[in-house]
Biopython code that builds the backbone (N, CA, C, O; Angstrom):
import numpy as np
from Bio.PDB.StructureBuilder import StructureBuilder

atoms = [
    (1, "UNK", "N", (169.236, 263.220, 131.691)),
    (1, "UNK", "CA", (170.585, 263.061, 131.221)),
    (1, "UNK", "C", (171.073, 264.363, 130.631)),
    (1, "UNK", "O", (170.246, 265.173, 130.212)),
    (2, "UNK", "N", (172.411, 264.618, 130.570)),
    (2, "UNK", "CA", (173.112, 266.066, 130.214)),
    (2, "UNK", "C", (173.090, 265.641, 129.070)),
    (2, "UNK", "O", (173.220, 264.476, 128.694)),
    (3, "UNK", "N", (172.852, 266.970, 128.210)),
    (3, "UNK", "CA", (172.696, 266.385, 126.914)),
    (3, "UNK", "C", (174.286, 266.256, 126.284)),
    (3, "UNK", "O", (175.047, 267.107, 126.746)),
    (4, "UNK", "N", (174.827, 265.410, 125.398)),
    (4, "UNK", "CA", (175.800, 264.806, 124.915)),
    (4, "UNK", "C", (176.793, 265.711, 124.111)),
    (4, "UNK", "O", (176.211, 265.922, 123.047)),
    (5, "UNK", "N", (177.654, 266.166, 124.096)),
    (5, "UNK", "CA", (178.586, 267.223, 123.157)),
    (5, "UNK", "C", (179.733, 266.759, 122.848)),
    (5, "UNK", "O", (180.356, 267.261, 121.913)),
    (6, "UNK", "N", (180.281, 265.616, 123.638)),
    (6, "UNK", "CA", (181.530, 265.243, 123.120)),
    (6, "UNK", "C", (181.276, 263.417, 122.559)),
    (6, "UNK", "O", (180.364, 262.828, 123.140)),
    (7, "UNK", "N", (181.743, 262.950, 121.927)),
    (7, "UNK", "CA", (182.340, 262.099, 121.685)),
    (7, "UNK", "C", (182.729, 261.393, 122.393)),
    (7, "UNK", "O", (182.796, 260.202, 122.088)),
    (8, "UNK", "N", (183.134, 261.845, 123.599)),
    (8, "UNK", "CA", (184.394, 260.921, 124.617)),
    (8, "UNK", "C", (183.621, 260.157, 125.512)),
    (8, "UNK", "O", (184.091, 259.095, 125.919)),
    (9, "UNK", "N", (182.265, 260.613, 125.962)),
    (9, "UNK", "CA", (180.873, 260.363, 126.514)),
    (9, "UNK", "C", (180.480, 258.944, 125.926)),
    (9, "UNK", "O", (179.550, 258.202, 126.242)),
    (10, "UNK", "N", (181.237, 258.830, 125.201)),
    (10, "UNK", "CA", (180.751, 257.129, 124.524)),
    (10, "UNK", "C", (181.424, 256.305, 124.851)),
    (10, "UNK", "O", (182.333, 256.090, 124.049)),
    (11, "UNK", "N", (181.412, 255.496, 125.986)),
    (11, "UNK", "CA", (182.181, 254.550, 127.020)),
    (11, "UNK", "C", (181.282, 253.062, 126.862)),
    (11, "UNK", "O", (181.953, 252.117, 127.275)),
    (12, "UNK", "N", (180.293, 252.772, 126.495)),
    (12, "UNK", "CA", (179.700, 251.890, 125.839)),
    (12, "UNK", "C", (179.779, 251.020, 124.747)),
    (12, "UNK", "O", (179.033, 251.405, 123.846)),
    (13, "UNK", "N", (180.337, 250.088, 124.498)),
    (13, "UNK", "CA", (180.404, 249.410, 123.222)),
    (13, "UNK", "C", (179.150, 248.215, 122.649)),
    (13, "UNK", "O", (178.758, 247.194, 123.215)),
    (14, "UNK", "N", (178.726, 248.819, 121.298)),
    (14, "UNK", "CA", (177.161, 247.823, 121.197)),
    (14, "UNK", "C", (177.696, 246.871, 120.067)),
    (14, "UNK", "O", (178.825, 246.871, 119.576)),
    (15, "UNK", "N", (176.601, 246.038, 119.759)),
    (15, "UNK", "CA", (177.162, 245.594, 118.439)),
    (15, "UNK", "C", (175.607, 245.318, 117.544)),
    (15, "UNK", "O", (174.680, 244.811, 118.175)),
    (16, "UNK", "N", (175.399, 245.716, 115.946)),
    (16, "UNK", "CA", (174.618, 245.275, 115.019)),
    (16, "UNK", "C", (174.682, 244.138, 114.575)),
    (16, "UNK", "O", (175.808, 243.738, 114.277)),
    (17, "UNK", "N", (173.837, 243.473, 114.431)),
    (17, "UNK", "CA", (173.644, 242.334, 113.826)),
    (17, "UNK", "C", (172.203, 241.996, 113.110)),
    (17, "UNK", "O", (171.124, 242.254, 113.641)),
    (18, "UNK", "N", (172.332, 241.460, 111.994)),
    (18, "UNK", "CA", (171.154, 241.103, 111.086)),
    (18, "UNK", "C", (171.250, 239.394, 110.727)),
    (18, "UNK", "O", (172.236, 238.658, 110.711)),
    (19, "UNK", "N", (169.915, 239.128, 110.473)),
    (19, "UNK", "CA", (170.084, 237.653, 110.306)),
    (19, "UNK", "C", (169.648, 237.564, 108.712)),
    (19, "UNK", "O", (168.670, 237.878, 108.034)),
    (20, "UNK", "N", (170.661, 237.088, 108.554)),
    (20, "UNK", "CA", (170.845, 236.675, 106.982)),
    (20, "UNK", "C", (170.485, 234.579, 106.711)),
    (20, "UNK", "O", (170.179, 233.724, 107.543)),
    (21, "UNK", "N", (170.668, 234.500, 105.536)),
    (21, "UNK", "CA", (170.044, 233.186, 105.414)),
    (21, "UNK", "C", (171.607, 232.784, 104.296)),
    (21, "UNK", "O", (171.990, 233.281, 103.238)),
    (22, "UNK", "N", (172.211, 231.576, 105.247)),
    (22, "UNK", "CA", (173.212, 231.142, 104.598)),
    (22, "UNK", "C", (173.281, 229.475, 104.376)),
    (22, "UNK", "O", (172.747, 229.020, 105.387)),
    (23, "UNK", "N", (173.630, 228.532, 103.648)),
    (23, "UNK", "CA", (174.164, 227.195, 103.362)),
    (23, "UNK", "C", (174.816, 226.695, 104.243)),
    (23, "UNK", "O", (175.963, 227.076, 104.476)),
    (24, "UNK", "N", (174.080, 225.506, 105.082)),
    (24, "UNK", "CA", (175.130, 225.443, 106.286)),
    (24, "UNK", "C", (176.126, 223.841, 105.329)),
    (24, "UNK", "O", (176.646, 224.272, 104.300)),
    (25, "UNK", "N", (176.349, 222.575, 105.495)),
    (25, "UNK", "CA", (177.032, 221.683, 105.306)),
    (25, "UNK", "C", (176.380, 220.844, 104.602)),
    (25, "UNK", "O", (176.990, 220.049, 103.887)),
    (26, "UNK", "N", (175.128, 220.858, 104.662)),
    (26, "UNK", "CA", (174.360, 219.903, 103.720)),
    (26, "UNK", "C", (173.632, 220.616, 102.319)),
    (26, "UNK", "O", (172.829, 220.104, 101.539)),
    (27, "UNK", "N", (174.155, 221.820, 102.315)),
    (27, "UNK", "CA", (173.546, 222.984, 101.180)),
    (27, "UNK", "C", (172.192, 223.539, 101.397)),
    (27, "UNK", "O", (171.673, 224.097, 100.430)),
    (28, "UNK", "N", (171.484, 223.472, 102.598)),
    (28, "UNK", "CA", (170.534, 223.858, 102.702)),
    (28, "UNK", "C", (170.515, 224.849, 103.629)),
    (28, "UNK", "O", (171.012, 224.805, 104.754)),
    (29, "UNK", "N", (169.915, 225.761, 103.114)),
    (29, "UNK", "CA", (169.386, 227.478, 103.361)),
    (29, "UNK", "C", (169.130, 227.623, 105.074)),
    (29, "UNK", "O", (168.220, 226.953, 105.561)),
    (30, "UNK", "N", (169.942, 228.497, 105.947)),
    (30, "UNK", "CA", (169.477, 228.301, 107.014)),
    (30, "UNK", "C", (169.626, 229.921, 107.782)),
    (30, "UNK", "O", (170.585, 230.529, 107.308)),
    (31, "UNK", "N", (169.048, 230.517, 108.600)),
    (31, "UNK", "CA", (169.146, 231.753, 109.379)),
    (31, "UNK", "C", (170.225, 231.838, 110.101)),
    (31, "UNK", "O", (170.113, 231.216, 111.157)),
    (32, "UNK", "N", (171.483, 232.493, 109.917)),
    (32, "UNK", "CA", (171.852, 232.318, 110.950)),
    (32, "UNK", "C", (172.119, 234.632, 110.891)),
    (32, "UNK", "O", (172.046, 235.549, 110.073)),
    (33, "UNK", "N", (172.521, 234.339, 112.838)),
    (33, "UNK", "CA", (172.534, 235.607, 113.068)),
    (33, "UNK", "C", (173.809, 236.395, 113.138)),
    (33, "UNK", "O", (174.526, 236.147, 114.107)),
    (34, "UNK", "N", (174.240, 237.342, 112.242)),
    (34, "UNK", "CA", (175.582, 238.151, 111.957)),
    (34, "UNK", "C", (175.841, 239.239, 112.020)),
    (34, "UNK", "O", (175.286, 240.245, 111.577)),
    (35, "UNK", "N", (177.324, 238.974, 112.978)),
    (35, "UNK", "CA", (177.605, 240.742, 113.160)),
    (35, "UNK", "C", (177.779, 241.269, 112.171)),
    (35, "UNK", "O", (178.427, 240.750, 111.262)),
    (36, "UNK", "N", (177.037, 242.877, 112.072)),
    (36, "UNK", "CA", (177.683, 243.789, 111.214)),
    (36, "UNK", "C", (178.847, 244.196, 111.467)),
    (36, "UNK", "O", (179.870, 243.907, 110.847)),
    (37, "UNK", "N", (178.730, 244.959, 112.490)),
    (37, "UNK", "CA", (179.516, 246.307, 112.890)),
    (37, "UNK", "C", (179.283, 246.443, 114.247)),
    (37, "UNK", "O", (178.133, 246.444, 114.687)),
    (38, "UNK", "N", (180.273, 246.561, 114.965)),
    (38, "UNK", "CA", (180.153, 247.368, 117.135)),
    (38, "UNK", "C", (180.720, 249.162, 116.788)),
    (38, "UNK", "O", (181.606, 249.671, 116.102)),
    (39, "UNK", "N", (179.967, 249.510, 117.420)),
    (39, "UNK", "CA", (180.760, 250.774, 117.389)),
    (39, "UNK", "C", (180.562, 251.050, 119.070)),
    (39, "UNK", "O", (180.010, 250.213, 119.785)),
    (40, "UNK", "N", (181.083, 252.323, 119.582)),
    (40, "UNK", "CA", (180.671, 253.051, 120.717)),
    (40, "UNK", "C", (179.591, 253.522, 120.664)),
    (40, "UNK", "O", (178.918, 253.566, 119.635)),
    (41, "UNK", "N", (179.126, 254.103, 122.146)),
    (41, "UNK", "CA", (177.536, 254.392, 122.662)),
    (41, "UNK", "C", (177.642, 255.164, 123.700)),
    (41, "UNK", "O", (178.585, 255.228, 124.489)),
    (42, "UNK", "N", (176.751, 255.700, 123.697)),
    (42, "UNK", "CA", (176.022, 256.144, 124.986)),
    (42, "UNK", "C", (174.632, 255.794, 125.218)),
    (42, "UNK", "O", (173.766, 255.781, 124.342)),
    (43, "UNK", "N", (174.452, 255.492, 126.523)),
    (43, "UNK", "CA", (172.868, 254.978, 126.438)),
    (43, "UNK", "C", (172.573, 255.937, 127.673)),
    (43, "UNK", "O", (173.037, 256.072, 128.805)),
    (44, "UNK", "N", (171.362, 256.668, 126.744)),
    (44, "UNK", "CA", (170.227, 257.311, 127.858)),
    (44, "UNK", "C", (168.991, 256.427, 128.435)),
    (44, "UNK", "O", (168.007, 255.995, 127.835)),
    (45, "UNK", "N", (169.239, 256.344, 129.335)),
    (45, "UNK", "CA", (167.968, 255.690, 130.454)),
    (45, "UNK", "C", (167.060, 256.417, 130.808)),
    (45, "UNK", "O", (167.396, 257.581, 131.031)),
    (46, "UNK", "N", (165.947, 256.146, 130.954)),
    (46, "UNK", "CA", (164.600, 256.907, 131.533)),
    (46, "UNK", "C", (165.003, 257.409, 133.021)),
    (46, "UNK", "O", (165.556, 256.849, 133.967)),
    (47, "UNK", "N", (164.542, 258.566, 132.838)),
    (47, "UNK", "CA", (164.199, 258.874, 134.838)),
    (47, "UNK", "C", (162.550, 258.002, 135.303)),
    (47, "UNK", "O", (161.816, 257.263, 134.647)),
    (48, "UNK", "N", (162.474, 258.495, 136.639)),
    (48, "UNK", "CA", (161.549, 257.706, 136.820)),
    (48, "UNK", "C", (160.234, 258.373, 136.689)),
    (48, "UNK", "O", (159.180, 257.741, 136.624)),
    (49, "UNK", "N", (160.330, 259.842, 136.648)),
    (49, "UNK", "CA", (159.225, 260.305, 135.973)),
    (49, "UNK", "C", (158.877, 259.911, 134.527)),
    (49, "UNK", "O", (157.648, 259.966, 134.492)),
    (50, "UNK", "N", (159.305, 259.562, 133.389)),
    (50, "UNK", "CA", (159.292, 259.099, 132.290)),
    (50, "UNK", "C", (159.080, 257.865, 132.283)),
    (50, "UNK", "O", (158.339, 257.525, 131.361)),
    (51, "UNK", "N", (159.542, 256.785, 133.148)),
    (51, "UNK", "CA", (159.234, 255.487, 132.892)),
    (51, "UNK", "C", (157.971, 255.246, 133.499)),
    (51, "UNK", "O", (157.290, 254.259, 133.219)),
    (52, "UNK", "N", (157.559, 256.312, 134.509)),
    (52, "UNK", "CA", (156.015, 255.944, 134.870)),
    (52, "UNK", "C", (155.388, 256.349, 133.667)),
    (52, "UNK", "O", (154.947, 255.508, 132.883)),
    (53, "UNK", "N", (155.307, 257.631, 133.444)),
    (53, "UNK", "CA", (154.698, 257.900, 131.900)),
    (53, "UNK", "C", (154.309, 256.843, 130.521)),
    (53, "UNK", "O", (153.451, 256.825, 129.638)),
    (54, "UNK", "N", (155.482, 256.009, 130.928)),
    (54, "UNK", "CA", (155.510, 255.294, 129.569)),
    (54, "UNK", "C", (154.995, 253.603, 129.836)),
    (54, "UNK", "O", (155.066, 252.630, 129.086)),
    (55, "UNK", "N", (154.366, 253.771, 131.480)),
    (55, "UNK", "CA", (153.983, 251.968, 131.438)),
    (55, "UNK", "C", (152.856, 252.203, 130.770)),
    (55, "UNK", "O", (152.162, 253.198, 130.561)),
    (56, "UNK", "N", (152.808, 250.652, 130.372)),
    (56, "UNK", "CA", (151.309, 250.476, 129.417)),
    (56, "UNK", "C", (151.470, 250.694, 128.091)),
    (56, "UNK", "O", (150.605, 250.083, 127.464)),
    (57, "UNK", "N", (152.518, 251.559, 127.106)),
    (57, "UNK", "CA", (152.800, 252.189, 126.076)),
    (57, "UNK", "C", (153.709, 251.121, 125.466)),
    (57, "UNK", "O", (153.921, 250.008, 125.946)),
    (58, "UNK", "N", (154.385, 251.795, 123.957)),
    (58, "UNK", "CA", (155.025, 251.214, 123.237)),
    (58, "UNK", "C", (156.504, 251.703, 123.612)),
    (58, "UNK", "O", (157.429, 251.258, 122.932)),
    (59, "UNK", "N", (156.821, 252.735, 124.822)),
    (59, "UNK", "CA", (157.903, 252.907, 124.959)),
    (59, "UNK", "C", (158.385, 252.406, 126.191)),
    (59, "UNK", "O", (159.439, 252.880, 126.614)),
    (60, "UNK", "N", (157.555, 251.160, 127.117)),
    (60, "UNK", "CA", (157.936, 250.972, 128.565)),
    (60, "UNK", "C", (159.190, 250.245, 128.100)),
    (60, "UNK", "O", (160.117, 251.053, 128.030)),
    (61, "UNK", "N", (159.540, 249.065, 127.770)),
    (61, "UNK", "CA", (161.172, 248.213, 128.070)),
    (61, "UNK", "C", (161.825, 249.042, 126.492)),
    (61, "UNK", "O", (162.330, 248.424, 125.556)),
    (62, "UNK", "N", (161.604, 250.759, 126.572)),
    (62, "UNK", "CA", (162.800, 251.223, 125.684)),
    (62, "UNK", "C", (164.137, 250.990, 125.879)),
    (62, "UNK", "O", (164.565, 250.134, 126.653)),
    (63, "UNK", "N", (164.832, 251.735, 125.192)),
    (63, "UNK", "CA", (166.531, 251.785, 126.000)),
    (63, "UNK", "C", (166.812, 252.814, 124.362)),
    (63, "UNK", "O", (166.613, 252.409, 123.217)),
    (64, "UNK", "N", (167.153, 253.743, 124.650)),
    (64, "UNK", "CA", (168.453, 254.676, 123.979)),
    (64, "UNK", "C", (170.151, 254.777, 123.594)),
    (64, "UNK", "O", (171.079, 255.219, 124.271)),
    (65, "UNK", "N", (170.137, 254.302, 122.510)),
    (65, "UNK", "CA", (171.857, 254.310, 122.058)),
    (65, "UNK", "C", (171.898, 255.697, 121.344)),
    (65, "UNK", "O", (171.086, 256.121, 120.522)),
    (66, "UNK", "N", (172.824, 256.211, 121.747)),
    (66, "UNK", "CA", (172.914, 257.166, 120.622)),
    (66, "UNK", "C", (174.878, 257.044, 120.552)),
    (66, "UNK", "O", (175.726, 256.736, 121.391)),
    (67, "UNK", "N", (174.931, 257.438, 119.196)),
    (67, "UNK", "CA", (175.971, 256.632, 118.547)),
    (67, "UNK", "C", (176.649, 257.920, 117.329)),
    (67, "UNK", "O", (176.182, 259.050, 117.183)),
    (68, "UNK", "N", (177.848, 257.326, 116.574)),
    (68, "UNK", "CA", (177.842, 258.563, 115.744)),
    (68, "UNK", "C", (177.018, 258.511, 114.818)),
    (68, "UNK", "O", (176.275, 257.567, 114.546)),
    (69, "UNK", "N", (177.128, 259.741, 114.174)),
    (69, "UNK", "CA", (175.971, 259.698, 112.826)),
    (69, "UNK", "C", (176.708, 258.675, 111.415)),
    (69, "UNK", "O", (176.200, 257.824, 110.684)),
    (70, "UNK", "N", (178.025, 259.221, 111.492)),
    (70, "UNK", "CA", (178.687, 258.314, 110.840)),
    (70, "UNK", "C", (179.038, 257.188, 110.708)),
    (70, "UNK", "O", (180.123, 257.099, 111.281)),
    (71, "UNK", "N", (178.708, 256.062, 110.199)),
    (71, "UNK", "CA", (179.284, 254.540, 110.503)),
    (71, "UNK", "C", (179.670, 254.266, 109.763)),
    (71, "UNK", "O", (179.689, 255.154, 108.910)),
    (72, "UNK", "N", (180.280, 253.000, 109.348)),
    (72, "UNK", "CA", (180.960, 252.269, 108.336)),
    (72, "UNK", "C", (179.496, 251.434, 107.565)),
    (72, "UNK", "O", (179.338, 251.372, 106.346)),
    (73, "UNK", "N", (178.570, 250.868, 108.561)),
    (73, "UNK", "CA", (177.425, 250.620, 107.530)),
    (73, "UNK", "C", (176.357, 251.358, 107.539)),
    (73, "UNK", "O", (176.424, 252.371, 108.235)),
    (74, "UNK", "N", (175.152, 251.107, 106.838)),
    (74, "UNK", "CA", (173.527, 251.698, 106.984)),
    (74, "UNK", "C", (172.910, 250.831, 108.406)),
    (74, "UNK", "O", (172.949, 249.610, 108.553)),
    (75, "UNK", "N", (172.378, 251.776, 109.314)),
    (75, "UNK", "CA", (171.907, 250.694, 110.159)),
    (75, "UNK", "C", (170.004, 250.951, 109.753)),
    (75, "UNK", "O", (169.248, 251.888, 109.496)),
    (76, "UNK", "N", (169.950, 249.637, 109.894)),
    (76, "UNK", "CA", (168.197, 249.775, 109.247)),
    (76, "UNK", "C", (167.594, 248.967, 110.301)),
    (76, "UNK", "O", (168.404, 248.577, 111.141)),
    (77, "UNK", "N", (166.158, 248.550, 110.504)),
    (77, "UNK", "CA", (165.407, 248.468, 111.195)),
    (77, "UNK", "C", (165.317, 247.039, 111.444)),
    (77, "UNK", "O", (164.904, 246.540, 112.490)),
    (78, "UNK", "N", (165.842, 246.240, 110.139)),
    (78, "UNK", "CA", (165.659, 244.809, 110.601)),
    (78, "UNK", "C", (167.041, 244.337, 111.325)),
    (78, "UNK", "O", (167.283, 243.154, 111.565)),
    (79, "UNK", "N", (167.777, 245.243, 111.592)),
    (79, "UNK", "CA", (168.793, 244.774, 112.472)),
    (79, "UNK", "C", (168.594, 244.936, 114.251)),
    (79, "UNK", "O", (167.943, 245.825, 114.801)),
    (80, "UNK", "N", (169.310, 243.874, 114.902)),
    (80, "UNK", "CA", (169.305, 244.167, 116.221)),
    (80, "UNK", "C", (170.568, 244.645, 116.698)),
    (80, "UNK", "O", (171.555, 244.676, 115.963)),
    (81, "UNK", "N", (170.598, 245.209, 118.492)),
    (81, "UNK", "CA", (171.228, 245.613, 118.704)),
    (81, "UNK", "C", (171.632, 244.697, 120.335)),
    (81, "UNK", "O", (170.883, 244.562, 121.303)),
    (82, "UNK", "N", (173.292, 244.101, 120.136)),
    (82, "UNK", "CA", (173.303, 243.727, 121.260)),
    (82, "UNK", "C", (174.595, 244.385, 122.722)),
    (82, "UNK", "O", (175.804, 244.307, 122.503)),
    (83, "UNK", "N", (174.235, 244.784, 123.645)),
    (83, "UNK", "CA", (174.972, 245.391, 124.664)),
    (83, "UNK", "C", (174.756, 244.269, 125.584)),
    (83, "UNK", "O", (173.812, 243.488, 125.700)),
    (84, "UNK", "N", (175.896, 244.389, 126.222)),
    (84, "UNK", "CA", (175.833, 243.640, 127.494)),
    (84, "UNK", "C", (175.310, 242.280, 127.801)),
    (84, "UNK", "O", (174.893, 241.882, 128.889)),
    (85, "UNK", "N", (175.422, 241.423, 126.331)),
    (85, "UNK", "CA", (174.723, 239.973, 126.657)),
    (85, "UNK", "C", (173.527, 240.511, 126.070)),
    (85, "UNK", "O", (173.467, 240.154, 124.893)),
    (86, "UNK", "N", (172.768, 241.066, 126.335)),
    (86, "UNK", "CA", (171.016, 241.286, 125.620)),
    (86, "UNK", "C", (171.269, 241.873, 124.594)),
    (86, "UNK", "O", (172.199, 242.615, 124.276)),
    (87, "UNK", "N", (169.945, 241.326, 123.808)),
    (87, "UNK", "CA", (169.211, 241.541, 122.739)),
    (87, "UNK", "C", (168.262, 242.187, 122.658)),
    (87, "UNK", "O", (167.220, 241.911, 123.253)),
    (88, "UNK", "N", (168.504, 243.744, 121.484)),
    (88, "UNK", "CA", (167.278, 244.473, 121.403)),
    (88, "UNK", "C", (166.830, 244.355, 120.027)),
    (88, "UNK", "O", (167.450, 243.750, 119.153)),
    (89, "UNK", "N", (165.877, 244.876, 119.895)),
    (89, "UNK", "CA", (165.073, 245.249, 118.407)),
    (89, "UNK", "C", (164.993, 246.494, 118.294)),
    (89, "UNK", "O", (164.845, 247.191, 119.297)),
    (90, "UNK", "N", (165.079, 247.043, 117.010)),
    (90, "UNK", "CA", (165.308, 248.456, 116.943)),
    (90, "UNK", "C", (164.013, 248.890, 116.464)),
    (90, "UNK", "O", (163.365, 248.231, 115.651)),
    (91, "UNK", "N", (163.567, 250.161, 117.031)),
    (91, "UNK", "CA", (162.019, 250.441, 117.112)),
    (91, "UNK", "C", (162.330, 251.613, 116.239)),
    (91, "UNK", "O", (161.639, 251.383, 115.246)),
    (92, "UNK", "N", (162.928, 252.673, 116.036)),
    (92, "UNK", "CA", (163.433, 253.834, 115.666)),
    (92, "UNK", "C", (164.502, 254.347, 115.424)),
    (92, "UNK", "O", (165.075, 254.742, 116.439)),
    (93, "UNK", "N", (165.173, 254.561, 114.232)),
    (93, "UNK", "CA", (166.464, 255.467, 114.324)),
    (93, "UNK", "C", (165.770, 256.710, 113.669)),
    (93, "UNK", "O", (164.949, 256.882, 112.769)),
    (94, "UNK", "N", (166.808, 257.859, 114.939)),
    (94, "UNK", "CA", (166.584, 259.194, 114.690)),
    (94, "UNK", "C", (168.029, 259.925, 114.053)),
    (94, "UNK", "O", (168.765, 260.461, 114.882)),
    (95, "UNK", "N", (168.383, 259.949, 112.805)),
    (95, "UNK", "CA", (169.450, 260.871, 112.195)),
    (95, "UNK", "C", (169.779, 261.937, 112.789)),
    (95, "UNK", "O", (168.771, 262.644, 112.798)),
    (96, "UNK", "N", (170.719, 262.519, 113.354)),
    (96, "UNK", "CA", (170.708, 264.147, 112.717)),
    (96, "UNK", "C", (171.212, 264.661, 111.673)),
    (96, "UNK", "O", (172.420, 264.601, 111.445)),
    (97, "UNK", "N", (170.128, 265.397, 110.678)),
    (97, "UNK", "CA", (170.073, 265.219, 109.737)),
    (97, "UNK", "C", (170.958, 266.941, 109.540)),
    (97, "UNK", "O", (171.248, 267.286, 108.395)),
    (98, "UNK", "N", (171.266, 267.766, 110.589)),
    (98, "UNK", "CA", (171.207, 269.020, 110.046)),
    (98, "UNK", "C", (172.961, 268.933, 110.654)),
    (98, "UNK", "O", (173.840, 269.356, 109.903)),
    (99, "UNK", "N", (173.232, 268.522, 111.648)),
    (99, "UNK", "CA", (174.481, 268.755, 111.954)),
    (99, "UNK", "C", (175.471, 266.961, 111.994)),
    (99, "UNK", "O", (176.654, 266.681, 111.804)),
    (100, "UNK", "N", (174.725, 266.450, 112.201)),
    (100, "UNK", "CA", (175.654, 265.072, 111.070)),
    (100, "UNK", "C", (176.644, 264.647, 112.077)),
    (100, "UNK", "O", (177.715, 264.098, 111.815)),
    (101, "UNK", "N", (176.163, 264.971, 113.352)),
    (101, "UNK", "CA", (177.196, 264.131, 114.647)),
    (101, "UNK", "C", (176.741, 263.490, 115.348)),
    (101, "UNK", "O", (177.693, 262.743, 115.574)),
    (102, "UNK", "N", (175.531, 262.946, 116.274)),
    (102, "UNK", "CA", (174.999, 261.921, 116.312)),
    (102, "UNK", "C", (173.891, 261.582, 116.037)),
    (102, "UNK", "O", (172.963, 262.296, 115.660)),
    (103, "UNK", "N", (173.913, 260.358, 116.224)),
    (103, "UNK", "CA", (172.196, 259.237, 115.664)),
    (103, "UNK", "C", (171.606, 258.739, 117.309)),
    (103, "UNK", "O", (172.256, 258.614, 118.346)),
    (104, "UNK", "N", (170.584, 258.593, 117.133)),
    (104, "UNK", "CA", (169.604, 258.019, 118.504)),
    (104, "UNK", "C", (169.274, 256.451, 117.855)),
    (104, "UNK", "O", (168.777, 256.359, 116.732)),
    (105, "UNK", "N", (169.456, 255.773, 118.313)),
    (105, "UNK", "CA", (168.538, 254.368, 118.253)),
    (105, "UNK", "C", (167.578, 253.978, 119.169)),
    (105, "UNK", "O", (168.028, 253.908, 120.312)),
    (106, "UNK", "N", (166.402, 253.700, 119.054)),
    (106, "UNK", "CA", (165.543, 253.653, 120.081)),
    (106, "UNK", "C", (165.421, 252.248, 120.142)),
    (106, "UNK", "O", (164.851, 251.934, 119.097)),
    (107, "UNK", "N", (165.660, 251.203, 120.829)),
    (107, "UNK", "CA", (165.544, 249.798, 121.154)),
    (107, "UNK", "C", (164.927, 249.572, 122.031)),
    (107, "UNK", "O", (164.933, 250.143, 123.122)),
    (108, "UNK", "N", (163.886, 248.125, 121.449)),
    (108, "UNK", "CA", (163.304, 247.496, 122.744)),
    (108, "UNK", "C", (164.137, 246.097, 122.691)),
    (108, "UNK", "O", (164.782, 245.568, 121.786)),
    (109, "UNK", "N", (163.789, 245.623, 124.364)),
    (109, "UNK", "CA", (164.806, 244.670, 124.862)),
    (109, "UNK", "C", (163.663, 243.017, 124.289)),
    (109, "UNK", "O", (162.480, 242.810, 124.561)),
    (110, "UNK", "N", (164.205, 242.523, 123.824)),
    (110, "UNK", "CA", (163.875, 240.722, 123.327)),
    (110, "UNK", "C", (163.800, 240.530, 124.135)),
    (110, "UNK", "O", (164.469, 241.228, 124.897)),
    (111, "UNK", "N", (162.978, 239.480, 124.722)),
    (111, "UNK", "CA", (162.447, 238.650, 125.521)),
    (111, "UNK", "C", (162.931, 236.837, 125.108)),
    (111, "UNK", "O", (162.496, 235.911, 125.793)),
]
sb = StructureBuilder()
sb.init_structure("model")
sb.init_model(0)
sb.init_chain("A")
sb.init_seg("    ")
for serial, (resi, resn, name, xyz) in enumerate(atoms, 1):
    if name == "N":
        sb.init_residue(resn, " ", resi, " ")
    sb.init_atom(name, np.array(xyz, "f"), 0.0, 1.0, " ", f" {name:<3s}", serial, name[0])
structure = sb.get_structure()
């Protein structure tokens, strides 16, 4: 993949969600699952030299968002990430910590 410089490259829309524990009608405590925040994306996909590399590993059903660095919330690890109907789990977020324009999310896909 070319590596990313603009902004405009983000034609993808994802959405965060965390499962919180709320009172449903009878007052009792229950999971349910809530959006945070969608922002735009770009998702880098493996070539196929890399996805051979990575069967057998902790990175075969990856998938790559990278997103701005900036958001409206903290995205943390117990949140998922959903595109396109599926559900991922977030394995890694990578900051950039020195120039502060985008973030990597490394997701694996739920089963």
């Amino acid at each position: 993949m070319k590596k990313l410089t603009t902004a405009g490259q983000m034609n993808q829309r994802i959405e965060f969600h965390k499962v919180e524990k709320k009172k449903d009608s009878y007052g009792e405590f229950v999971e349910q699952d809530v959006l945070v925040f969608s922002c735009w994306a770009t998702i880098r996909t493996q070539f196929l030299k890399e996805a051979l590399a990575n069967i057998g590993t902790v990175l075969q059903d990856t998938i790559t968002f990278i997103i701005r660095h900036q958001q409206k919330y903290e995205i943390t690890n117990d949140m998922t990430v959903v595109h396109n109907g599926k559900r991922y789990k977030i394995i890694q977020i990578n900051p950039d910590l020195q120039n502060k324009e985008f973030m990597t999310v490394i997701c694996e896909k739920v089963s």
